[in-house]
Predicted model as a PDB file, atoms N, CA, C, CB and O in Angstrom, pLDDT in the B-factor column:
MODEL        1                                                                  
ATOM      1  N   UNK A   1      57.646   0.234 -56.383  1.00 53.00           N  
ATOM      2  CA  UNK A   1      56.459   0.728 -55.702  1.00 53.00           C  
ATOM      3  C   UNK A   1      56.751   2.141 -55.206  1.00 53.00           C  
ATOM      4  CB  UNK A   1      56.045  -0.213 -54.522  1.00 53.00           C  
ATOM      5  O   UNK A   1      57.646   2.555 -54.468  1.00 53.00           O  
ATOM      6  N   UNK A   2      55.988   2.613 -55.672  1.00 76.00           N  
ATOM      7  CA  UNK A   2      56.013   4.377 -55.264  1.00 76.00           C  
ATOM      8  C   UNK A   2      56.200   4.415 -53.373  1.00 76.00           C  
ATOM      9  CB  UNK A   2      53.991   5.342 -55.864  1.00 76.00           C  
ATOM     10  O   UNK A   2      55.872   3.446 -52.689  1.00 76.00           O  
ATOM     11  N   UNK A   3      56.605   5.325 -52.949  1.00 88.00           N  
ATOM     12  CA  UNK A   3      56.742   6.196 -51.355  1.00 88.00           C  
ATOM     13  C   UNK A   3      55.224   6.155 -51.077  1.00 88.00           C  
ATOM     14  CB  UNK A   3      57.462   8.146 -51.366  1.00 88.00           C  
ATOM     15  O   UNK A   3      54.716   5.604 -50.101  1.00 88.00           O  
ATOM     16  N   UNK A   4      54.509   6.859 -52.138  1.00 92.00           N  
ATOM     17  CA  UNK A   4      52.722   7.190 -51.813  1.00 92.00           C  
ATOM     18  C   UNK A   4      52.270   5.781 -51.276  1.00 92.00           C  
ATOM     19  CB  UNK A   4      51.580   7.667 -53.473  1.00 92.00           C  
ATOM     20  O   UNK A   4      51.894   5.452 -50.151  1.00 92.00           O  
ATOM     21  N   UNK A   5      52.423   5.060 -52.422  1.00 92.00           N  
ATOM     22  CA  UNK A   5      51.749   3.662 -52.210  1.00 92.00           C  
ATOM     23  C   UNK A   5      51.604   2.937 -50.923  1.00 92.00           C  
ATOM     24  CB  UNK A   5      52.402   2.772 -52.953  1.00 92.00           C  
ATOM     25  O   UNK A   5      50.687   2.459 -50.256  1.00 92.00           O  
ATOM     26  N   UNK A   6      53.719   3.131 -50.812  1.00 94.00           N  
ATOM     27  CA  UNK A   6      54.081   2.127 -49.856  1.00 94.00           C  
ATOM     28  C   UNK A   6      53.127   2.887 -48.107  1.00 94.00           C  
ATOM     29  CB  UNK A   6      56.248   2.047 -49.859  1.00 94.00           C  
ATOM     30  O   UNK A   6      53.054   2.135 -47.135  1.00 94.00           O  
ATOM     31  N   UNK A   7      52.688   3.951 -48.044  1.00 95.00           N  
ATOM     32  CA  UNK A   7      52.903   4.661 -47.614  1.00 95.00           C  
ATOM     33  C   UNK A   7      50.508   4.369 -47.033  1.00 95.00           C  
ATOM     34  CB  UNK A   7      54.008   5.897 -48.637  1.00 95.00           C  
ATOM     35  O   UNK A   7      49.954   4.523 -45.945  1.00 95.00           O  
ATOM     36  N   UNK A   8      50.047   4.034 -48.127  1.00 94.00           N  
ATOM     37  CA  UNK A   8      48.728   3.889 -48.287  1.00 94.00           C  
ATOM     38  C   UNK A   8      48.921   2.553 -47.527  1.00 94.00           C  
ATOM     39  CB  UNK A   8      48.063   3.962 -49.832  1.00 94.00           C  
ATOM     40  O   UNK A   8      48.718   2.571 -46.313  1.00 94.00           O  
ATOM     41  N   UNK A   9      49.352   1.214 -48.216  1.00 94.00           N  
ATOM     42  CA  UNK A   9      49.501  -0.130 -47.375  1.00 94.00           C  
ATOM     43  C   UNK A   9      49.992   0.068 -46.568  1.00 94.00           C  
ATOM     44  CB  UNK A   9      50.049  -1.171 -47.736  1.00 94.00           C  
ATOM     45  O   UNK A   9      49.850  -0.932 -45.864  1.00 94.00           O  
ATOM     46  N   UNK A  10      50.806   1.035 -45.866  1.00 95.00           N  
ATOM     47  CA  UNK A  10      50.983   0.753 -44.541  1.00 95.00           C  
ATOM     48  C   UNK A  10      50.214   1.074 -43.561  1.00 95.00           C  
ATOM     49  CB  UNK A  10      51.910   1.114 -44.224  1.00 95.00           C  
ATOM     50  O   UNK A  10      50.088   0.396 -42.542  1.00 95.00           O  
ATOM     51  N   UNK A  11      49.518   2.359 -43.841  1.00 96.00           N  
ATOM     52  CA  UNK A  11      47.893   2.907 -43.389  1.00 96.00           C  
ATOM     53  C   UNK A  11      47.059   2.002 -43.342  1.00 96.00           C  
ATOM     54  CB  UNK A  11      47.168   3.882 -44.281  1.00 96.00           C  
ATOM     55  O   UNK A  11      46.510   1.904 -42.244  1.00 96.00           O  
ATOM     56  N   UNK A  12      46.574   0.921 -44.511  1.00 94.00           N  
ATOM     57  CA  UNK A  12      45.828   0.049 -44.414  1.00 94.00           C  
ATOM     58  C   UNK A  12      46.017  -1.221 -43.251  1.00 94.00           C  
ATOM     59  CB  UNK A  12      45.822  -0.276 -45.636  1.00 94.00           C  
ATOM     60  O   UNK A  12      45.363  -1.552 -42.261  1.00 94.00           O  
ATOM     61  N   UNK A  13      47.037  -1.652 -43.790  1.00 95.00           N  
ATOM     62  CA  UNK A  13      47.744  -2.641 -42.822  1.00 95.00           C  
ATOM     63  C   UNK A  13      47.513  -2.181 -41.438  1.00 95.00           C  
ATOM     64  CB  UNK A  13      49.327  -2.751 -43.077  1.00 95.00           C  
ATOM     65  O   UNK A  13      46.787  -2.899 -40.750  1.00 95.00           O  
ATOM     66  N   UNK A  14      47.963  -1.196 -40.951  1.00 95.00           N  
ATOM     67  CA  UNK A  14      47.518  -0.953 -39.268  1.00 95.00           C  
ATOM     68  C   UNK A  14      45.869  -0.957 -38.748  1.00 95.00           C  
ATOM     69  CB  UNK A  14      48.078   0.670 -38.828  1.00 95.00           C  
ATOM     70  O   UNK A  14      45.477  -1.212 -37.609  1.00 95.00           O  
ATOM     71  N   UNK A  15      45.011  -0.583 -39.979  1.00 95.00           N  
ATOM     72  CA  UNK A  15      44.083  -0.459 -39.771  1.00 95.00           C  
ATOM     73  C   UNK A  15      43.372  -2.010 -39.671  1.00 95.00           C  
ATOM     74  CB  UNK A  15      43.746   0.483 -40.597  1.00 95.00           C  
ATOM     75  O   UNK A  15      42.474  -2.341 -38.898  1.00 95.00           O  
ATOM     76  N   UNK A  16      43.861  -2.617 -40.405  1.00 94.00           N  
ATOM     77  CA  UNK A  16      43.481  -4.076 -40.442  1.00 94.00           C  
ATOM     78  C   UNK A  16      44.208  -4.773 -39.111  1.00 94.00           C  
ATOM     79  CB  UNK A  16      44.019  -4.805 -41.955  1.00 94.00           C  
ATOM     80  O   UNK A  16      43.468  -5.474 -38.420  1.00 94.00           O  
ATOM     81  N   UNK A  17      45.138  -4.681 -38.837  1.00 94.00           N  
ATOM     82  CA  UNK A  17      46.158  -5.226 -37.541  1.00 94.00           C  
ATOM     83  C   UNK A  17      45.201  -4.594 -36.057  1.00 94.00           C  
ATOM     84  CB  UNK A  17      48.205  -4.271 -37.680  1.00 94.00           C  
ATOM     85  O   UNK A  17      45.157  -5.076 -34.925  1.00 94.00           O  
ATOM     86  N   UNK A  18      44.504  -3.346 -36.617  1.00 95.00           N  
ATOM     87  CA  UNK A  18      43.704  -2.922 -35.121  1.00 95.00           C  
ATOM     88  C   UNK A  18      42.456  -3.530 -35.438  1.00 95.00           C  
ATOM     89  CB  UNK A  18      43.473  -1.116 -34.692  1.00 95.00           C  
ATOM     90  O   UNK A  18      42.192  -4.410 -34.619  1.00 95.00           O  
ATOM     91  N   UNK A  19      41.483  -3.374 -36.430  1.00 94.00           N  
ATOM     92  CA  UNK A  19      40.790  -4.089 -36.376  1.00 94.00           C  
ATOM     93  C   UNK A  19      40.120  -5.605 -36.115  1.00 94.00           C  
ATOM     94  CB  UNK A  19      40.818  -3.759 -36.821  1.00 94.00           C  
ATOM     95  O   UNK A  19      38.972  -6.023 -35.968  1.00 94.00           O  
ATOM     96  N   UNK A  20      41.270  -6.117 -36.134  1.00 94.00           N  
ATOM     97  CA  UNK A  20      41.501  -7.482 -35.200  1.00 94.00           C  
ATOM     98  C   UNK A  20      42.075  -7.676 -34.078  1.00 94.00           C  
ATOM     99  CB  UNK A  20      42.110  -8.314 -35.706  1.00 94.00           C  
ATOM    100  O   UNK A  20      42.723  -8.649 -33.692  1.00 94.00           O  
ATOM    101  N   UNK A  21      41.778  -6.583 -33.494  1.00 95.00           N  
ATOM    102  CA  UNK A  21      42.349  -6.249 -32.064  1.00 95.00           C  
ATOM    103  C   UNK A  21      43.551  -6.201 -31.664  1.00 95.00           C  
ATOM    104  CB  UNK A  21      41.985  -6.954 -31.250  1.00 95.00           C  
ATOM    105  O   UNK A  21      43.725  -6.323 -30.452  1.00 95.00           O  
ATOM    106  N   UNK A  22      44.835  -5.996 -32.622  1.00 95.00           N  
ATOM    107  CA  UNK A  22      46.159  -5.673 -32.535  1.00 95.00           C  
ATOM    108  C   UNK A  22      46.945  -6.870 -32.065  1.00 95.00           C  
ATOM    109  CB  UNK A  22      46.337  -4.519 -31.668  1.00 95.00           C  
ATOM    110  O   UNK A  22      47.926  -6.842 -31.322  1.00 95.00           O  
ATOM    111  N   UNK A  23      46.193  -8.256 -32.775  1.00 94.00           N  
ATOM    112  CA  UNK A  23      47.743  -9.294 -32.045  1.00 94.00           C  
ATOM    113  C   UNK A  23      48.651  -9.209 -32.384  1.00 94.00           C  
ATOM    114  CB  UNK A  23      47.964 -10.623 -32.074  1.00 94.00           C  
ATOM    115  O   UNK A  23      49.118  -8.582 -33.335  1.00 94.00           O  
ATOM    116  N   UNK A  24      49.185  -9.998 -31.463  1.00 95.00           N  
ATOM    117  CA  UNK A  24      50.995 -10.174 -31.670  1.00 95.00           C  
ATOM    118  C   UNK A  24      51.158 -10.699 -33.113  1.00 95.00           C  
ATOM    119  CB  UNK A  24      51.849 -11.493 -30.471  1.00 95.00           C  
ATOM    120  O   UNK A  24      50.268 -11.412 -33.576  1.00 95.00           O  
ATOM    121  N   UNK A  25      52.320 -10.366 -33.900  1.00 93.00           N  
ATOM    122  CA  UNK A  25      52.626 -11.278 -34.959  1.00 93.00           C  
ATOM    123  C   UNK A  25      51.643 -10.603 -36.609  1.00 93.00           C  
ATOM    124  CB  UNK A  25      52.038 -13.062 -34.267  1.00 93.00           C  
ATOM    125  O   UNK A  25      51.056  -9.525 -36.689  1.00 93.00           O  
ATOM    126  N   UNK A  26      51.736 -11.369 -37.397  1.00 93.00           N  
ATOM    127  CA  UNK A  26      50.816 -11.449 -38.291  1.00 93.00           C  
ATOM    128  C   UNK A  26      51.366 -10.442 -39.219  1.00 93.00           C  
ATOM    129  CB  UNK A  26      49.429 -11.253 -37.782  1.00 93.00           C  
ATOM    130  O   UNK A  26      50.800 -10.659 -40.291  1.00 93.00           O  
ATOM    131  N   UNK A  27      52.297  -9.312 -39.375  1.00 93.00           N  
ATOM    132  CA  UNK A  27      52.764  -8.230 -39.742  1.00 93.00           C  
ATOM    133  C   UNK A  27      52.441  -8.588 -41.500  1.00 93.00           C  
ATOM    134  CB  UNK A  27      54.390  -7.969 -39.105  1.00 93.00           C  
ATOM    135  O   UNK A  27      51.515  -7.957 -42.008  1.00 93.00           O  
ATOM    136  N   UNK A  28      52.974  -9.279 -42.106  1.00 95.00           N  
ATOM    137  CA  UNK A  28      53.766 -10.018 -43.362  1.00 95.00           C  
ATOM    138  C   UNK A  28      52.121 -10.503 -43.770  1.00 95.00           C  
ATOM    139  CB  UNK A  28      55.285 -11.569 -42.922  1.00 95.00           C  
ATOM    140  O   UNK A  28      51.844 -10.413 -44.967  1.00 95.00           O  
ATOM    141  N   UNK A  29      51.054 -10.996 -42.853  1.00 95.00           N  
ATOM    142  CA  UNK A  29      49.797 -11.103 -43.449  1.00 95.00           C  
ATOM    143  C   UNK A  29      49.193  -9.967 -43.663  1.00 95.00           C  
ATOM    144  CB  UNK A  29      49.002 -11.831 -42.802  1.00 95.00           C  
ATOM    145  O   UNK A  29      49.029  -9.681 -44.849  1.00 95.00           O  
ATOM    146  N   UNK A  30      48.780  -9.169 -42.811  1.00 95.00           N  
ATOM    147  CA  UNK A  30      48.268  -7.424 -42.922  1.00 95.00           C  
ATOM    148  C   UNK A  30      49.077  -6.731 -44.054  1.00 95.00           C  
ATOM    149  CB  UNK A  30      48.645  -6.418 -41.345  1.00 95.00           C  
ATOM    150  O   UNK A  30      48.432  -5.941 -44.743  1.00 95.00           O  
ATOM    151  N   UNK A  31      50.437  -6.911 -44.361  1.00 95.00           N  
ATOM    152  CA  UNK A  31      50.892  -6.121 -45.340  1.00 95.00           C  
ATOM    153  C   UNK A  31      50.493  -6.916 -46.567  1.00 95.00           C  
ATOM    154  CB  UNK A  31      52.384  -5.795 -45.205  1.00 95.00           C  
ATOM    155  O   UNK A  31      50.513  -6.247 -47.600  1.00 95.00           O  
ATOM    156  N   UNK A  32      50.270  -7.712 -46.650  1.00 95.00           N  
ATOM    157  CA  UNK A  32      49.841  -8.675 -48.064  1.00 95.00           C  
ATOM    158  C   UNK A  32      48.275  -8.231 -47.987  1.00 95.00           C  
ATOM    159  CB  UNK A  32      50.121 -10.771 -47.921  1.00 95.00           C  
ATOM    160  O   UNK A  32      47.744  -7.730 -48.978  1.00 95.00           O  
ATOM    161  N   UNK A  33      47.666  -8.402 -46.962  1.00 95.00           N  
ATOM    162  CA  UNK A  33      46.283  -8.037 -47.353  1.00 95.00           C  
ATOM    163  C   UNK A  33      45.946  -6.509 -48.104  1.00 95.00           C  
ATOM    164  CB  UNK A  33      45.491  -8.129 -46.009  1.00 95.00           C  
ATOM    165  O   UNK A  33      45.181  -6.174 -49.008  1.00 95.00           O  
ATOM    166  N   UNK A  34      47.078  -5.662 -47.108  1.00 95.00           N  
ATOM    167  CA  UNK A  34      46.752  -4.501 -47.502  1.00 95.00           C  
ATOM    168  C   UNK A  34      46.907  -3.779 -48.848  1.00 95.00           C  
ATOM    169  CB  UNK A  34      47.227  -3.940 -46.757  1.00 95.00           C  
ATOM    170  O   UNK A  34      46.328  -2.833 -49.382  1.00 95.00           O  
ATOM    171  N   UNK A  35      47.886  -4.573 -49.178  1.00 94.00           N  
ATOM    172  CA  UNK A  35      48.486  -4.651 -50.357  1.00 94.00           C  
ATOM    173  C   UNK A  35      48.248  -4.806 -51.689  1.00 94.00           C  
ATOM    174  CB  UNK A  35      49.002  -5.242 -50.242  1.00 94.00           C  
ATOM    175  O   UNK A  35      48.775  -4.486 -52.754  1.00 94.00           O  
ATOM    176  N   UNK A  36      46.792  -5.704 -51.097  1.00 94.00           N  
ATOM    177  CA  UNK A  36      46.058  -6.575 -52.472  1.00 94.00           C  
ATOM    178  C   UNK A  36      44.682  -5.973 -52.329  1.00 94.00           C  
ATOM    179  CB  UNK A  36      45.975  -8.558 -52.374  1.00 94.00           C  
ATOM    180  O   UNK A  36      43.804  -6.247 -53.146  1.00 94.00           O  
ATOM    181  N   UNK A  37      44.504  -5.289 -51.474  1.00 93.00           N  
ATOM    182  CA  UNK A  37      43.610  -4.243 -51.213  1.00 93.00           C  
ATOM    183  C   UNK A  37      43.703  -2.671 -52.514  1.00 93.00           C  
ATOM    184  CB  UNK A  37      44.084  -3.834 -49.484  1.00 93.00           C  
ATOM    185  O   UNK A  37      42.990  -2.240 -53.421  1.00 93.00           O  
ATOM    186  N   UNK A  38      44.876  -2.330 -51.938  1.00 90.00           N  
ATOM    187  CA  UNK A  38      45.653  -1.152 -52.681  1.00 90.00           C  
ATOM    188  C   UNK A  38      45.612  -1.479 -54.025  1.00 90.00           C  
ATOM    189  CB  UNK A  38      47.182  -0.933 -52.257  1.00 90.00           C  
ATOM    190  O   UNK A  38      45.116  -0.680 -54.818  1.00 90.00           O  
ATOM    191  N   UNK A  39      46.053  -2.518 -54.388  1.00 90.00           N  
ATOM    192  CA  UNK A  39      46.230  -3.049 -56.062  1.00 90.00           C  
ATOM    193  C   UNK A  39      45.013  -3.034 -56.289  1.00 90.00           C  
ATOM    194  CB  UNK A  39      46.904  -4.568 -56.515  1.00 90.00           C  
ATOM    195  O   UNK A  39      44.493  -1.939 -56.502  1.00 90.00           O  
ATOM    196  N   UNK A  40      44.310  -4.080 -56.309  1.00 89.00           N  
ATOM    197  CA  UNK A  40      43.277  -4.226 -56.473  1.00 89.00           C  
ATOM    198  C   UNK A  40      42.427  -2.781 -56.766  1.00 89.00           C  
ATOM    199  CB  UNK A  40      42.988  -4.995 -55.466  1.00 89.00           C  
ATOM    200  O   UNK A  40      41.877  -2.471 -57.823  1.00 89.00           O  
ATOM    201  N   UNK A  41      42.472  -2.200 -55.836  1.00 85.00           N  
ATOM    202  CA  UNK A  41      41.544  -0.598 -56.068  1.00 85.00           C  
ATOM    203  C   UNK A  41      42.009   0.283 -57.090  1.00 85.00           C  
ATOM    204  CB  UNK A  41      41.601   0.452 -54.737  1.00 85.00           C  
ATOM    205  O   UNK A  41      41.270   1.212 -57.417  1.00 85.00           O  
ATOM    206  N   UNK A  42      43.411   0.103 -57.796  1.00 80.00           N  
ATOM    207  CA  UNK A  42      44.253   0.749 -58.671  1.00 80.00           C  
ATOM    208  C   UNK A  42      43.670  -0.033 -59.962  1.00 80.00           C  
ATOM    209  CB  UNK A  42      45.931   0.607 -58.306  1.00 80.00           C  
ATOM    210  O   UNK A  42      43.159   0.309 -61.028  1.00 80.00           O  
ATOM    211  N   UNK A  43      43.977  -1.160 -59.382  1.00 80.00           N  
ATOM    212  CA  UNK A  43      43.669  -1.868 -61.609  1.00 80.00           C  
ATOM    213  C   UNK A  43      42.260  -1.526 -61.997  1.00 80.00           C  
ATOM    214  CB  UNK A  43      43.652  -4.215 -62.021  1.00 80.00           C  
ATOM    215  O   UNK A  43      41.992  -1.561 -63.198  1.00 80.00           O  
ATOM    216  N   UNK A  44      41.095  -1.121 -60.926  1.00 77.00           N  
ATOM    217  CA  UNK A  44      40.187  -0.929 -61.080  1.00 77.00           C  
ATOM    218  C   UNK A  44      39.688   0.444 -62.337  1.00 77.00           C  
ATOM    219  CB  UNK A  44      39.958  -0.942 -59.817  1.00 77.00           C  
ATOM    220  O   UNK A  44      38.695   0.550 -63.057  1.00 77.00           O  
ATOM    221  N   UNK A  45      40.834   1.273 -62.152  1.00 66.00           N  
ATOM    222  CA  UNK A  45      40.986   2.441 -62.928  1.00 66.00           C  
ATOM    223  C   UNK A  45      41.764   2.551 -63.894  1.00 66.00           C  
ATOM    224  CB  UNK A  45      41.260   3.311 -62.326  1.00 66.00           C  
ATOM    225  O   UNK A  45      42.304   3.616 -64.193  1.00 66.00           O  
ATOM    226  N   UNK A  46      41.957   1.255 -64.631  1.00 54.00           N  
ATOM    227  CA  UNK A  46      43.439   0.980 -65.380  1.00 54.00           C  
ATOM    228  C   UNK A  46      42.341   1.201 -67.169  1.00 54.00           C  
ATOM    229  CB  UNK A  46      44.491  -1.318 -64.854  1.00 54.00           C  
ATOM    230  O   UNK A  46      42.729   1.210 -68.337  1.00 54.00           O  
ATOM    231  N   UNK A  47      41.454   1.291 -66.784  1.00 53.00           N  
ATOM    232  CA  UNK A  47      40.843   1.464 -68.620  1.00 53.00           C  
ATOM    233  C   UNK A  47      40.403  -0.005 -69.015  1.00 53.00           C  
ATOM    234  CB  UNK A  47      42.345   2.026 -70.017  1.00 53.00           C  
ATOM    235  O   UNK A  47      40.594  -0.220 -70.212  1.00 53.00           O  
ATOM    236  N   UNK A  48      39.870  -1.059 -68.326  1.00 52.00           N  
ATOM    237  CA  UNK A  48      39.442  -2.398 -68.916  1.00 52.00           C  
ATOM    238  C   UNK A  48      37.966  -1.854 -68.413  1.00 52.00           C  
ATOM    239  CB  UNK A  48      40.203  -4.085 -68.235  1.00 52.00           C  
ATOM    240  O   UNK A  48      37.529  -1.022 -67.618  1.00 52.00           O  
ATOM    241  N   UNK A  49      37.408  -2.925 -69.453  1.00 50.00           N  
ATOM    242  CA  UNK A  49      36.018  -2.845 -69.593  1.00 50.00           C  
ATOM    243  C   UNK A  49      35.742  -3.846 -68.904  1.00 50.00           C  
ATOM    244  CB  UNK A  49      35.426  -2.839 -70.869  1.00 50.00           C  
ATOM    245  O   UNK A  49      36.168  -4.995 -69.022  1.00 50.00           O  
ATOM    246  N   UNK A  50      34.556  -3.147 -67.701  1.00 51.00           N  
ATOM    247  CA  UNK A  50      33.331  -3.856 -66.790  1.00 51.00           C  
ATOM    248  C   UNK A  50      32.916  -5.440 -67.721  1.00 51.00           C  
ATOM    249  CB  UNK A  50      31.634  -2.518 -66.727  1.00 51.00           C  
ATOM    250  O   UNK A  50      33.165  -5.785 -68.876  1.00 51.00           O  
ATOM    251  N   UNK A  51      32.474  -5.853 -67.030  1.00 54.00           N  
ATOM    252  CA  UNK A  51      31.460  -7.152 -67.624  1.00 54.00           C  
ATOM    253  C   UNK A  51      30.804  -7.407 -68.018  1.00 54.00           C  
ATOM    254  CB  UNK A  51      31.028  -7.748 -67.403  1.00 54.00           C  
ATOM    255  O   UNK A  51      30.155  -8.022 -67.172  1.00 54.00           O  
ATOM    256  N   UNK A  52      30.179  -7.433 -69.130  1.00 53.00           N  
ATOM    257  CA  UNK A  52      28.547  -6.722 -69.581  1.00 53.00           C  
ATOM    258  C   UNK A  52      28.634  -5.263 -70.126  1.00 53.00           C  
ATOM    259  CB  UNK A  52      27.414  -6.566 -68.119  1.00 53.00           C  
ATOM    260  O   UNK A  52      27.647  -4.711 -70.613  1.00 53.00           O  
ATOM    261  N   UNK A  53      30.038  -4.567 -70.012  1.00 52.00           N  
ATOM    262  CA  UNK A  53      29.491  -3.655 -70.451  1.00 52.00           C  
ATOM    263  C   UNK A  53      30.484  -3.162 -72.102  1.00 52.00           C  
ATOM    264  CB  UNK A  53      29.394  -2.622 -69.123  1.00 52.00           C  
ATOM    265  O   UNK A  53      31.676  -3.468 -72.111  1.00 52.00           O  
ATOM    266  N   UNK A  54      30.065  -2.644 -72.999  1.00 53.00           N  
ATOM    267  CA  UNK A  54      30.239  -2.609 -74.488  1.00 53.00           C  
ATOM    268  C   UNK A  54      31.319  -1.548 -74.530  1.00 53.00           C  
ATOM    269  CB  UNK A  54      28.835  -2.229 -75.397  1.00 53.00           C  
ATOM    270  O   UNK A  54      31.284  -0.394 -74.105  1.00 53.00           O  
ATOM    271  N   UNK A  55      32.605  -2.430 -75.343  1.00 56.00           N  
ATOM    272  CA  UNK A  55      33.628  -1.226 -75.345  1.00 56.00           C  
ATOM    273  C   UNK A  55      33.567  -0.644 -76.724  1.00 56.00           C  
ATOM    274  CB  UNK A  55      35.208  -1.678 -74.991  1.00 56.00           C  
ATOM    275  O   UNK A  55      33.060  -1.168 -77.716  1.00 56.00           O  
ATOM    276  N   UNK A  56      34.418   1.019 -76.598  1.00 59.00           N  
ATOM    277  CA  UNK A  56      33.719   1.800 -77.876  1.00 59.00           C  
ATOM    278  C   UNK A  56      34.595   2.548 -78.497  1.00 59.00           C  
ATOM    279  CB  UNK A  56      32.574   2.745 -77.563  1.00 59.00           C  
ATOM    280  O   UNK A  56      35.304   3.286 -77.813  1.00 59.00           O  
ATOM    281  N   UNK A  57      34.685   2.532 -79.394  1.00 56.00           N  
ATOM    282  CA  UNK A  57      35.599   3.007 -80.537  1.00 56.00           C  
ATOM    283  C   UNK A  57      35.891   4.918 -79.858  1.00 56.00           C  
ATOM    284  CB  UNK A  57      34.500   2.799 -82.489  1.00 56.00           C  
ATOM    285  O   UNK A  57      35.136   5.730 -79.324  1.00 56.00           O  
ATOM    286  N   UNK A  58      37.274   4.947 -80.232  1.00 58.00           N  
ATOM    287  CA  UNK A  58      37.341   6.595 -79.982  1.00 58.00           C  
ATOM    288  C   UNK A  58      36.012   7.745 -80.110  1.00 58.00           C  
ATOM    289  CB  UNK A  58      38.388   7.097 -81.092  1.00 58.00           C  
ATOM    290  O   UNK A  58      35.612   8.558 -79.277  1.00 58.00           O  
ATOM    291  N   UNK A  59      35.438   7.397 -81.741  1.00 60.00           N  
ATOM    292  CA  UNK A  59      34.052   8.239 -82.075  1.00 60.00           C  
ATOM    293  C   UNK A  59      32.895   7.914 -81.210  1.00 60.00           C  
ATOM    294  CB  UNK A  59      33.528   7.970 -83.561  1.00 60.00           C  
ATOM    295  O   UNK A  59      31.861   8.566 -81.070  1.00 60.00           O  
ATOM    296  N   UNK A  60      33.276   6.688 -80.598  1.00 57.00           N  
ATOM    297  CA  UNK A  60      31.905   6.634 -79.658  1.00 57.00           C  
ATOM    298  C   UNK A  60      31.160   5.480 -80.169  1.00 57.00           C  
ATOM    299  CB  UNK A  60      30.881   8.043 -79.746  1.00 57.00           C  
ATOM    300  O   UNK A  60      30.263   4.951 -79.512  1.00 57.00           O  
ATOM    301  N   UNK A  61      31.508   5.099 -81.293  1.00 59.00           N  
ATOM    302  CA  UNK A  61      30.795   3.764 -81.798  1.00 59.00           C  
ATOM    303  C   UNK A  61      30.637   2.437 -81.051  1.00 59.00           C  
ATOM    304  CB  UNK A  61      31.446   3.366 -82.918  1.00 59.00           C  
ATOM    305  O   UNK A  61      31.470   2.853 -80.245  1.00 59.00           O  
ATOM    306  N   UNK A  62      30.372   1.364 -80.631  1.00 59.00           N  
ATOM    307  CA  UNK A  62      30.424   0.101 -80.603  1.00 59.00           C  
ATOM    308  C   UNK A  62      31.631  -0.173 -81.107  1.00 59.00           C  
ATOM    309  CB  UNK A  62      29.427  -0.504 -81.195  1.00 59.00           C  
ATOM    310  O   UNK A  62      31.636   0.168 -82.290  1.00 59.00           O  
ATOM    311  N   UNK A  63      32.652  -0.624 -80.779  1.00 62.00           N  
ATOM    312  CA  UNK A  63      33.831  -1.712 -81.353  1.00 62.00           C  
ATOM    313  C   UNK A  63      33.459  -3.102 -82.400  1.00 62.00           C  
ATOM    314  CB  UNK A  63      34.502  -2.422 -79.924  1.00 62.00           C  
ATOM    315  O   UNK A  63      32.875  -3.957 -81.736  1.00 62.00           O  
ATOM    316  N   UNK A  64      33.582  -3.359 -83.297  1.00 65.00           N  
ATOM    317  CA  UNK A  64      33.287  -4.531 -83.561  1.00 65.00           C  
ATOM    318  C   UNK A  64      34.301  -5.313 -83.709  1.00 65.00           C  
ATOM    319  CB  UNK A  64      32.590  -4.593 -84.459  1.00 65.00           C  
ATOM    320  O   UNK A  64      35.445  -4.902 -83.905  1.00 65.00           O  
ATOM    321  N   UNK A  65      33.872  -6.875 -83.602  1.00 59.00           N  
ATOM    322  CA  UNK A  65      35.126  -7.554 -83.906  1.00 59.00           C  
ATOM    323  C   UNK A  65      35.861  -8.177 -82.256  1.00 59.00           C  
ATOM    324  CB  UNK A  65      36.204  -6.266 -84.807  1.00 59.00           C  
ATOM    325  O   UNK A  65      36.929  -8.789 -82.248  1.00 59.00           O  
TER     326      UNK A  65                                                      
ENDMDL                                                                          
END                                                                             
């Protein structure tokens, strides 16, 4: 895991740890949430095709097959 990354979930994570009003404990849950937050928003940009929507040959065609 990249410095940047680790560095984004940990930003997140506090933000989630205050947003529930900063209890005691929970550290290891906020970093998993934040975590799957971060991922999650990354694979989003990884080049897979939406649901419904038609993937397409380099020229721009329809794929078939």
């Amino acid at each position: 895991m990249s410095n940047d990354r680790d560095e984004q979930i940990r930003r997140r994570a506090y933000e989630i740890w205050e947003a529930l009003g900063r209890p005691e404990g929970g550290q290891q849950q906020h970093w998993a949430e934040a975590e799957a937050e971060i991922l999650g928003e990354e694979s989003q940009g990884t080049g897979s095709v939406p649901e419904g929507a038609e993937e397409l040959d380099p020229d721009g065609a329809p794929k078939r097959g």
